[in-house]
C-alpha positions as a printed Julia matrix, in Angstrom:
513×3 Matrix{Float64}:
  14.49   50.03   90.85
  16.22   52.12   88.6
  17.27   54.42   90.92
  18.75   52.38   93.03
  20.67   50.89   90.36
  22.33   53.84   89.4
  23.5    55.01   93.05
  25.25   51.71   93.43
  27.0    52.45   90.35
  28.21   56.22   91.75
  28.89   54.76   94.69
  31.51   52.25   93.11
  33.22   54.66   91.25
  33.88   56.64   94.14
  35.2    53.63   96.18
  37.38   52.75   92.82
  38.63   56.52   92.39
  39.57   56.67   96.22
  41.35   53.27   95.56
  43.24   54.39   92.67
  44.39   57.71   94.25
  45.91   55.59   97.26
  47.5    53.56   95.01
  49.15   56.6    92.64
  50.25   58.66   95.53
  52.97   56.92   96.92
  54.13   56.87   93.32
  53.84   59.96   92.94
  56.1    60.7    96.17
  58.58   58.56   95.35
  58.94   60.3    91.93
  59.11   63.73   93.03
  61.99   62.41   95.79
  63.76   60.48   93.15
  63.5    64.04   91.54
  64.9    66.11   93.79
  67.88   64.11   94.76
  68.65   63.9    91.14
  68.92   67.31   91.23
  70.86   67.55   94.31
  73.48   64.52   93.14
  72.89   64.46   89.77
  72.82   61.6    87.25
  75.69   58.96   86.97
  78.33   59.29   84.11
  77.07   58.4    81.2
  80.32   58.79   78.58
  77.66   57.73   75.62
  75.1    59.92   75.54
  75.72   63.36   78.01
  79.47   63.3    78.26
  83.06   62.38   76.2
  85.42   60.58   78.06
  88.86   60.68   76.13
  91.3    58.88   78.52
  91.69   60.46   81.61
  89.99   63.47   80.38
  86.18   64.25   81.18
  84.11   66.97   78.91
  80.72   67.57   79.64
  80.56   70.84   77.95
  77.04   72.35   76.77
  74.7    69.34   77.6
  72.6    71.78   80.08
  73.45   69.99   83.01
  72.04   71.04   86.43
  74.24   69.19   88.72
  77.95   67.45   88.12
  77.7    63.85   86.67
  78.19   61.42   89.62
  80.62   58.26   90.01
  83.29   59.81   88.51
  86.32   57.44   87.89
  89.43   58.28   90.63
  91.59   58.79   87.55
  90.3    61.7    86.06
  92.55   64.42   85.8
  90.43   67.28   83.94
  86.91   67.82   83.78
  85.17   70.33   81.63
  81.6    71.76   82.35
  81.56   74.38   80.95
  78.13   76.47   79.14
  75.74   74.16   81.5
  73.39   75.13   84.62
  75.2    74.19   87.54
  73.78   77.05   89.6
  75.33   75.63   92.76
  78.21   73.65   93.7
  77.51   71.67   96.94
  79.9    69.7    99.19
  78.46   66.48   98.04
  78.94   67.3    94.44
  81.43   64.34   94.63
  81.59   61.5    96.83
  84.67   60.04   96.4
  88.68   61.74   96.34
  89.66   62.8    93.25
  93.47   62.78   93.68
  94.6    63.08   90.24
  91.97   65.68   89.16
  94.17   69.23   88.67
  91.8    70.94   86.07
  87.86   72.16   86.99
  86.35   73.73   84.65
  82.83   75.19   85.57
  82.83   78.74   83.65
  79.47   79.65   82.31
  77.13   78.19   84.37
  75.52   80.79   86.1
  76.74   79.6    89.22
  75.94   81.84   92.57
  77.03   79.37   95.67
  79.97   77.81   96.6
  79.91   75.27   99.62
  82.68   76.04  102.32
  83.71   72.2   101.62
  83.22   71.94   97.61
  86.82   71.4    97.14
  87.7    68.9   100.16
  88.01   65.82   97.74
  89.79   67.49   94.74
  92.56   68.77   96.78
  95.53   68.63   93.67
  94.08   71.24   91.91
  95.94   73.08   90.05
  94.21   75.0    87.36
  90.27   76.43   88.5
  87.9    78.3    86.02
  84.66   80.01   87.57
  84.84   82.85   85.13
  81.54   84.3    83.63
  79.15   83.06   86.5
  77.04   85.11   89.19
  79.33   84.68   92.13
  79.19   87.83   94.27
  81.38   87.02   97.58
  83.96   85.38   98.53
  84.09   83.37  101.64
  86.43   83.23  104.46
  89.2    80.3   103.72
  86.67   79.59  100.69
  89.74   78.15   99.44
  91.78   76.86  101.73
  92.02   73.17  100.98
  94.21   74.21   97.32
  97.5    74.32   98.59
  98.13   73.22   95.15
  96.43   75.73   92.99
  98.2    77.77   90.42
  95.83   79.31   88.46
  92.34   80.69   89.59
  89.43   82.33   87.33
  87.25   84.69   88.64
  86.35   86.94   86.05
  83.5    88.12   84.54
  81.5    87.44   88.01
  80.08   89.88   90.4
  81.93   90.12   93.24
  82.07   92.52   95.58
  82.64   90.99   98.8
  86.14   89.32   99.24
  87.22   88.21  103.32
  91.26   88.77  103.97
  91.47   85.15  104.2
  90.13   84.06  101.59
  93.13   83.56   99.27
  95.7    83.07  102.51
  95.89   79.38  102.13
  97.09   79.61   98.2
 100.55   79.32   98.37
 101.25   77.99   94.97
  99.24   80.15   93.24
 100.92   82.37   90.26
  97.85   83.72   88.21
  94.44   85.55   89.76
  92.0    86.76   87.29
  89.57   89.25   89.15
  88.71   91.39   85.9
  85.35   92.45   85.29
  83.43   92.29   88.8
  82.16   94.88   91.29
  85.46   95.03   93.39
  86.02   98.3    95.2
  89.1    97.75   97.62
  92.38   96.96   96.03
  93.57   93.91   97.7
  96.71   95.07   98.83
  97.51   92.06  100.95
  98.14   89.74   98.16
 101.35   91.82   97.18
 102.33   93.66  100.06
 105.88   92.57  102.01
 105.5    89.55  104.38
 101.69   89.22  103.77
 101.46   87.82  100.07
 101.47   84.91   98.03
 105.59   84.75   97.36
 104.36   82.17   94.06
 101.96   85.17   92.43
 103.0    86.9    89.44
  99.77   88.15   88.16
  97.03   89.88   89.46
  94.07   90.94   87.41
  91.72   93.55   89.04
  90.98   95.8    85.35
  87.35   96.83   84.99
  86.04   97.25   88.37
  85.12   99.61   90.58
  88.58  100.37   92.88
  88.84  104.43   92.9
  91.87  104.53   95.33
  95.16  102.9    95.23
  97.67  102.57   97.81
 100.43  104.49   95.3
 103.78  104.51   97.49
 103.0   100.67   98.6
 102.69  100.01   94.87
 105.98  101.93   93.64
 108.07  100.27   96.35
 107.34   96.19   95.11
 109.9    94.42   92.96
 109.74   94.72   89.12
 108.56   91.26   88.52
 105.32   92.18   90.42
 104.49   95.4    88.59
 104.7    93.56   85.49
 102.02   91.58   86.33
  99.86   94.17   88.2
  97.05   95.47   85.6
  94.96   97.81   86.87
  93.66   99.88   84.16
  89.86  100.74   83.59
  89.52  101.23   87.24
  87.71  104.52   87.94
  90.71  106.38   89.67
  90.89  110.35   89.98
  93.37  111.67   87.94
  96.43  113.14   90.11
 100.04  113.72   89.16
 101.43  110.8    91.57
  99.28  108.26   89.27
 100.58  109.85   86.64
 104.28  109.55   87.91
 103.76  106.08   88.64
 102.58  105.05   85.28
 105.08  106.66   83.51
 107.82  104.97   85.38
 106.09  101.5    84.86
 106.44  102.41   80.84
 109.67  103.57   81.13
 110.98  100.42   82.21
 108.58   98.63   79.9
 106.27   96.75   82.32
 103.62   94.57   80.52
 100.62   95.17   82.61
 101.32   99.43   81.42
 102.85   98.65   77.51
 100.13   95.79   76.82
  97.12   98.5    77.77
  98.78  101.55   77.46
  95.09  103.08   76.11
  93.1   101.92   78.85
  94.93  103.65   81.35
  92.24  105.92   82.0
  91.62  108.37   84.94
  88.83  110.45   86.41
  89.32  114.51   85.99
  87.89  116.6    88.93
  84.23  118.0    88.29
  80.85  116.85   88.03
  80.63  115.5    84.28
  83.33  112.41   85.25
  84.94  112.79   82.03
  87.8   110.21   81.52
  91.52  111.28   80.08
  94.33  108.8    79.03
  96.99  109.08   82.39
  99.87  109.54   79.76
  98.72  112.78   79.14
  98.28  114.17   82.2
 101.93  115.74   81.51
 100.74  117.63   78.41
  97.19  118.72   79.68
  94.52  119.31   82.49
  97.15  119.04   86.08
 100.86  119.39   83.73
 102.31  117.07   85.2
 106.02  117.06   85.11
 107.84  114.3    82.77
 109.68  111.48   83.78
 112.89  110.31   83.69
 114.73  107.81   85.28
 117.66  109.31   87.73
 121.16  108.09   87.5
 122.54  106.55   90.94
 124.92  109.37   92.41
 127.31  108.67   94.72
 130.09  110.31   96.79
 133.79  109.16   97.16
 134.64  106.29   99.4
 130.8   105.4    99.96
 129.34  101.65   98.98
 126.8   101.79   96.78
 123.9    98.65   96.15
 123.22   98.19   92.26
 119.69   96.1    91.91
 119.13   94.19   89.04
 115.29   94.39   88.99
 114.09   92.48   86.41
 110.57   92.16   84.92
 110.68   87.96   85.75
 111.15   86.38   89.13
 114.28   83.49   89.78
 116.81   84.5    86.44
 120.3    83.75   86.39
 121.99   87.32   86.5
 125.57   88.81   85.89
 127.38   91.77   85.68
 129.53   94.07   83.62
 131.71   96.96   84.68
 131.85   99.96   82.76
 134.36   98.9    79.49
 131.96   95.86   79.25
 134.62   94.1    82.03
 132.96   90.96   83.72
 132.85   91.09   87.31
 134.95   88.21   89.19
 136.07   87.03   92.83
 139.54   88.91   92.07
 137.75   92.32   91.82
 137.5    93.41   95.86
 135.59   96.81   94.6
 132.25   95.23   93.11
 130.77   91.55   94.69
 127.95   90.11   93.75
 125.48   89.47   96.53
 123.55   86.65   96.8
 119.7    87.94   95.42
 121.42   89.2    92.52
 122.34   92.87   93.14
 125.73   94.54   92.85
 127.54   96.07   95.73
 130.63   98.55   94.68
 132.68  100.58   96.79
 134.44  102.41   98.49
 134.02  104.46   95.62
 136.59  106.13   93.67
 136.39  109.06   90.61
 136.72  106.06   88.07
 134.32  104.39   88.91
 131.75  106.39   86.97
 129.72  105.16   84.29
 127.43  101.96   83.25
 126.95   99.07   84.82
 124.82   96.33   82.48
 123.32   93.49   84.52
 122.3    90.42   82.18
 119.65   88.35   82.95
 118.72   85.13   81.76
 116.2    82.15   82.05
 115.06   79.38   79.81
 112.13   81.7    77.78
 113.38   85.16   78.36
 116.44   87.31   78.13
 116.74   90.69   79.72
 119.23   93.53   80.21
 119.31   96.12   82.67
 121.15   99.43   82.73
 122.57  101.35   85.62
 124.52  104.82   85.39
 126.53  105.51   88.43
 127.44  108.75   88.73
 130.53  109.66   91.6
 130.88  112.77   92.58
 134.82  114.06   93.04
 134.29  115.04   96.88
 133.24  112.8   100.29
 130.01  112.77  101.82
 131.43  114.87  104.73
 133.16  117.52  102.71
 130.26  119.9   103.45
 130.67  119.7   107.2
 133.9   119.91  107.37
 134.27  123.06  105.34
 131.18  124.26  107.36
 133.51  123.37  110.42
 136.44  125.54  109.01
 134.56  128.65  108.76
 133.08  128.14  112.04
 136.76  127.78  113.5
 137.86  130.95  111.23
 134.82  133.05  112.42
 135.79  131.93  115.96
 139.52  132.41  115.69
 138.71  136.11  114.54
 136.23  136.79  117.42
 139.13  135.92  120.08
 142.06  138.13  118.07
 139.83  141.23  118.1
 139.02  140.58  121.79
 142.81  139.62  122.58
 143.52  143.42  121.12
 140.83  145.26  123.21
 142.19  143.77  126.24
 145.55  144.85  125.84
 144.93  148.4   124.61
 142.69  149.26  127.48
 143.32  146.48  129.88
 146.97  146.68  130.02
 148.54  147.3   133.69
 149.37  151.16  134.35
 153.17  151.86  134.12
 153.29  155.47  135.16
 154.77  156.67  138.33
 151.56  158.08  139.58
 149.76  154.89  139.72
 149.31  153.13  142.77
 151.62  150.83  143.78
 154.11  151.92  140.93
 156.42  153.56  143.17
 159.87  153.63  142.62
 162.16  151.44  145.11
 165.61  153.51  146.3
 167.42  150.66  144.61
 166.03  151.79  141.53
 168.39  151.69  138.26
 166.13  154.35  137.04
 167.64  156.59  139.98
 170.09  157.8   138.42
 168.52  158.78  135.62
 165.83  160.67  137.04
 168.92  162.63  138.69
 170.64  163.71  135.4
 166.82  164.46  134.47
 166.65  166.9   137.42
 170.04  168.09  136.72
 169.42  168.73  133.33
 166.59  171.17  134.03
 168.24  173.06  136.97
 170.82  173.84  134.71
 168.79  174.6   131.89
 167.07  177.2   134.34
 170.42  178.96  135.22
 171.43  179.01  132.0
 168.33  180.65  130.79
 169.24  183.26  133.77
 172.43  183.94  132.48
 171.94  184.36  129.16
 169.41  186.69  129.99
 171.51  188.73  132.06
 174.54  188.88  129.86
 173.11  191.39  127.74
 170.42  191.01  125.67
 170.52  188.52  122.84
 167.84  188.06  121.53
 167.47  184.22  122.07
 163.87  182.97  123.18
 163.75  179.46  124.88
 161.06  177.65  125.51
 160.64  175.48  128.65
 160.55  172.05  127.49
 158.62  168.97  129.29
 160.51  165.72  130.02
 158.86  162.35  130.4
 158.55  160.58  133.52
 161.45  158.5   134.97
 159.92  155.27  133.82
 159.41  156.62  129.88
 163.41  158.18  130.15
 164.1   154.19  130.45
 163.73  153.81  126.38
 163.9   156.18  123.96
 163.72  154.61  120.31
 165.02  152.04  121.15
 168.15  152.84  123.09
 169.14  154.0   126.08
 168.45  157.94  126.81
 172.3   159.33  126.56
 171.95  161.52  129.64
 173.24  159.18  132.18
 176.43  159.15  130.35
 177.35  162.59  131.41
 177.02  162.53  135.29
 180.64  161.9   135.9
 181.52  164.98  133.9
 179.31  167.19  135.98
 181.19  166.51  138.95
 184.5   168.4   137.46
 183.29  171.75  137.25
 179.99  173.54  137.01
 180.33  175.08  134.02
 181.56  172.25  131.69
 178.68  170.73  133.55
 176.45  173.75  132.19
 177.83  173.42  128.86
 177.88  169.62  128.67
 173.81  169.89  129.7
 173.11  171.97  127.09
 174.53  169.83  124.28
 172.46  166.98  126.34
 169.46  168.8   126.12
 169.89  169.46  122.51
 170.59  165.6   121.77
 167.31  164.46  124.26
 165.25  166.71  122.5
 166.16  165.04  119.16
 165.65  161.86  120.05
 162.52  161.68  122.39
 159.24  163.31  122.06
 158.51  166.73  123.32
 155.57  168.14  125.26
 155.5   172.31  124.89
């Protein structure tokens, strides 16, 4: 009896226990689903107790937070959530558009995912802080639905990963902040010609882990980029085009080289990595040469473009001739050209010395210096000197060849050449006659003389030139031919009148003995 009196009481606590646990588990499911979607949506705004709602502005800064409060009002404009647990933001992490909204602030957080859609419905943004979270890529078009944003933190993260595209759709956007993260590839696209963001005027990259840069790209971009270009604790090897580059950014006083001029670091060569400041890379280790700024030379008659390169983008800029005289539409020598530069020319010798461009805007004031330099000779004075020795040298070469050809190439005037016989109607006839004559009688005379009785008078027999050389002796006419008519008369005045012609020929041409 009494033990059948305790298995009906086993018996219906088991039935009750089996009751209760159908009963509790539906509960239980419901609460672990109610669960998890709060954690997926989050819990409404509650401005009392987990957030401070001062007007239009949202702060739900350090209340540990895993998700972003939901129903949000359509007129906030900033929210703060900062130093909470939001480890992911999802598409859904707002339901409605949030057109006014232009500050998000979600630094701190730890947050590792963002949703290719998280920004669809807060499309005005214009300011965007994910600094000091555990984001470590960055997406294709990740952000591509700010057209409006200005100003983007990313630093203190670890990224390491960033697609082309993921900043191409940013075309407002003036500030980047990628300091502190794992990046190893300079992201030359963001400043290069015709590829970047025409609005940016700073980019961030310090402390990470880029060991090359792309150092002629970098030299070439305007002033007002460089300024804003800090690059320093990167791990780059040291090199003497580094060096050059950083020297001219501190000549000119560029922010992003004057603010951190100590953390301009580089790597030197060898196996213990040990880091140098850049700046003295011209003193020790690679002596690298100094740098100075080159005046603009210039030649006469040449046009020469001044640039005005400032160290801020869209100022109001003017010029100053050398004397401090304003440039104006009357002066035809120097115009101003429309992006601000200076165009002077054709040069002349006075047109030497400094030319001051001032620069203006509503917070800052610069002034810019340019020496001009003009040399007193053309561009093409070189050549053409170059081209007057060549015509000198050449001139030279065809006298000296001129002069060969007539001393041994001039045509043969003797009587024995060929073809240089005399006609009958010869002028020279005549002369060769009294030439003749002259001998013959200087023979018989010789005869006579001897024969007559012995003076002692020695002759020598004297050689004539040929009829053609009788034509010109210094420079007259031999005198022979004068005395043919006398010879006729008798033969001895003809003797006698020879000899005195032999003794004048012989005195005025040369002799052969």
């Amino acid at each position: 009896m009494g033990g059948s009196l305790c298995f009906s009481r086993r018996t219906t606590e088991a039935v009750f226990r089996r009751s209760s646990f159908t009963k509790v588990l539906p509960l239980a499911l419901l609460l672990s689903t109610l669960r998890v979607s709060g954690q997926l949506l989050g819990s409404p705004l509650d401005c009392h107790k987990t957030c401070v709602c001062a007007s239009n502005i949202i702060s739900c800064s350090k209340m540990n937070l895993t998700n972003v409060p939901t129903a949000l009002p359509k007129y906030t404009s900033v929210l703060d959530l900062n130093f909470n647990s939001i480890t992911r933001l999802r598409a859904e992490w707002t339901t409605v558009k949030l057109m006014r909204l232009h500050s998000l602030l979600l630094s701190h957080n730890g947050l590792n995912f963002l949703s290719s859609e998280a920004f669809v419905y807060v499309t005005r943004l214009r300011y965007l802080d994910l600094s000091f979270n555990s984001l470590r890529q960055l997406d294709e078009y990740i952000f591509e639905p700010l057209e409006d944003l200005e100003v983007l933190l990313l630093y203190k993260n670890h990224i390491s990963q960033i697609d082309r595209t993921a900043f191409s759709s940013l075309s407002s956007l003036q500030r980047l902040y990628m300091s502190y993260n794992q990046i190893s590839r300079f992201p030359l696209e963001l400043v290069k010609e015709r590829s970047r963001m025409e609005a940016l005027r700073l980019l961030d990259v310090s402390s990470n882990r880029i060991k090359t840069l792309p150092l002629s790209e970098l030299q070439a971009l305007p002033a007002w980029i460089k300024n804003g270009l800090y690059l320093h604790n990167n791990p780059l090897p040291c090199s003497c085009e580094l060096h050059d580059m950083f020297a001219r950014w501190n000549i000119k006083e560029l922010s992003s080289a004057t603010d951190f001029r100590s953390d301009h670091t580089c790597v030197l060569p060898g196996s213990q990595k040990e880091k140098t400041a850049i700046m003295d890379l011209d003193k020790l280790y690679l002596n690298c040469s100094e740098v100075r700024i080159k005046n603009k030379e210039a030649h006469l008659e040449q046009f020469l473009v001044l640039d005005c390169d400032t160290r801020q983008r869209d100022m109001a800029k003017s010029w100053a001739l050398p004397g401090n005289i304003p440039v104006s539409l009357a002066n035809k020598t120097a115009v101003k050209l429309a992006y601000g530069s200076l165009q002077i020319g054709p040069l002349q010798a006075g047109d030497s010395g400094i030319y001051t461009c001032y620069a203006t805007s509503d917070s800052y004031n610069e002034t810019v210096y340019v020496t001009v330099v003009v040399f007193n000779s053309t561009m093409s004075g070189g050549l053409e000197n170059l081209k007057t020795a060549y015509t000198t040298l050449v001139a030279c070469l065809v006298s000296i060849v001129m002069v060969l050809v007539y001393l041994y190439l001039t045509p043969c005037r003797c009587a024995c050449c060929p073809g240089q016989g005399l006609e009958k109607n010869d002028p020279t006839d005549s002369l060769h006659s009294s030439t003749v004559s002259i001998s013959q009688a200087h023979e018989d005379a010789g005869q006579e003389r001897g024969e007559g009785g012995g003076k002692d008078f020695s002759y020598k027999q004297v050689g004539f030139q040929g009829p053609k050389d009788q034509l010109e002796q210094n420079g007259r006419l031999n005198p022979i031919g004068e005395e043919d008519e006398e010879w006729q008369e008798d033969k001895k005045e003809r003797r006698r009148s020879d000899a005195e012609s032999v003794s004048s020929v012989c005195s005025d041409t040369p002799m052969v003995v």
